[in-house]
C-alpha positions in Angstrom: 11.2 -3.5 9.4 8.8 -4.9 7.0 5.1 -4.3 8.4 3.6 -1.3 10.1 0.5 -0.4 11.3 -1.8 1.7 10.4 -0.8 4.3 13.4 2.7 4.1 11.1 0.1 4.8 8.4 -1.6 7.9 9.2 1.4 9.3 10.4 3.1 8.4 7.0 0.3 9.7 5.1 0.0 13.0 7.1 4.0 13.4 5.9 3.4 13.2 2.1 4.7 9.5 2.2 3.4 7.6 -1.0 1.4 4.7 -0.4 0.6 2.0 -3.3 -2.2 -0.4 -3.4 -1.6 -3.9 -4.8 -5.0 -5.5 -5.1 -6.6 -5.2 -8.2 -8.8 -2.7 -10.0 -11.8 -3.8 -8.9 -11.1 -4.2 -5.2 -9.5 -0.5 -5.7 -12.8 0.5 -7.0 -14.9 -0.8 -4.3 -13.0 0.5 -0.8 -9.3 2.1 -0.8 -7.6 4.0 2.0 -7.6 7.8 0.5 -4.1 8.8 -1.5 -3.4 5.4 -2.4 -2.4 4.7 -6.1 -2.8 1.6 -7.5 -0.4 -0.8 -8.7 -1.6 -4.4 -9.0 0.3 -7.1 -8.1 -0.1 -8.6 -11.5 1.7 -5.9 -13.0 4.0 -4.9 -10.4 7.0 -6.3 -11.7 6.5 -4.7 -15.3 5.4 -1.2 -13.3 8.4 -0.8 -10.4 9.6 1.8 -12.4 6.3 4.1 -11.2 7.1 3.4 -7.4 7.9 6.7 -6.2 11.3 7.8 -4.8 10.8 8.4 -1.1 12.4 7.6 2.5 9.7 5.0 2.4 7.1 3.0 0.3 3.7 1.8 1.9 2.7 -1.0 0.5 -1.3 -1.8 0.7 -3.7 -4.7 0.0 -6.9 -6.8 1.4 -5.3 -8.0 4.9 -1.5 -7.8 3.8 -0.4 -10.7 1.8 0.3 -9.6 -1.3 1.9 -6.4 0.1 4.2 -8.2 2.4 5.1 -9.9 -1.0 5.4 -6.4 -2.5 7.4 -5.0 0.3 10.0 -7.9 -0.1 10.3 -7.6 -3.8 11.4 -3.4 -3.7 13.3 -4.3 -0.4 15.4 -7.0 -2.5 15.8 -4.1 -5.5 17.2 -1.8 -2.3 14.2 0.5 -1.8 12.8 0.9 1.5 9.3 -0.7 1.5 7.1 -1.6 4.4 4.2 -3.6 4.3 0.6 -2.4 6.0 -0.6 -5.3 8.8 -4.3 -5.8 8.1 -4.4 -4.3 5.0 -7.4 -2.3 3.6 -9.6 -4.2 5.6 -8.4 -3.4 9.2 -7.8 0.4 7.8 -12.0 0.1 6.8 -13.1 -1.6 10.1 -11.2 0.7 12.4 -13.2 3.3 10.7 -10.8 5.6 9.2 -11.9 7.4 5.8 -11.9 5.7 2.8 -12.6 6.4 -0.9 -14.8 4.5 -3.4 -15.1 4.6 -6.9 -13.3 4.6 -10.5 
């Protein structure tokens, strides 16, 4: 499994599951699903070593191409990644909380 959706989300959140956001800092600044800690894509490969060790990684972005790419990359380095479908955007327009700000 390599996408979920944000149902897989809120459950994962509600369990303590890390979730990392890959868009960049501004993007973070302006909308981000609460909890999230940002990684960029950009820097991803030079930052793997922050991903937390859990059952499973979320993976976050805009609409969920970057994360899929993400998801692929810790899934090739064997650690259990999943990618969420619609990103940020579908998590904002189905009106769940969000955060804004630095």
């Amino acid at each position: 499994m390599l996408e979920v959706d944000l149902n897989a989300l809120d459950t994962a959140l509600a369990a303590g599951e890390p979730l990392i956001d890959v868009r960049e800092p501004d993007e973070f600044a302006q909308v981000r699903v609460p909890g999230a800690a940002l990684i960029p894509l950009s820097e991803f490969v030079s930052r793997v070593g922050e991903i937390p060790d859990a059952e499973t990684v979320y993976i976050i972005c805009a609409v969920g191409g970057r994360s899929l790419q993400a998801a692929e990359y810790l899934q090739a380095r064997g650690i259990n990644a999943v990618s969420v479908a619609g990103g940020t955007m579908a998590w904002y327009q189905s009106g769940r909380q969000v955060e804004t700000g630095a």
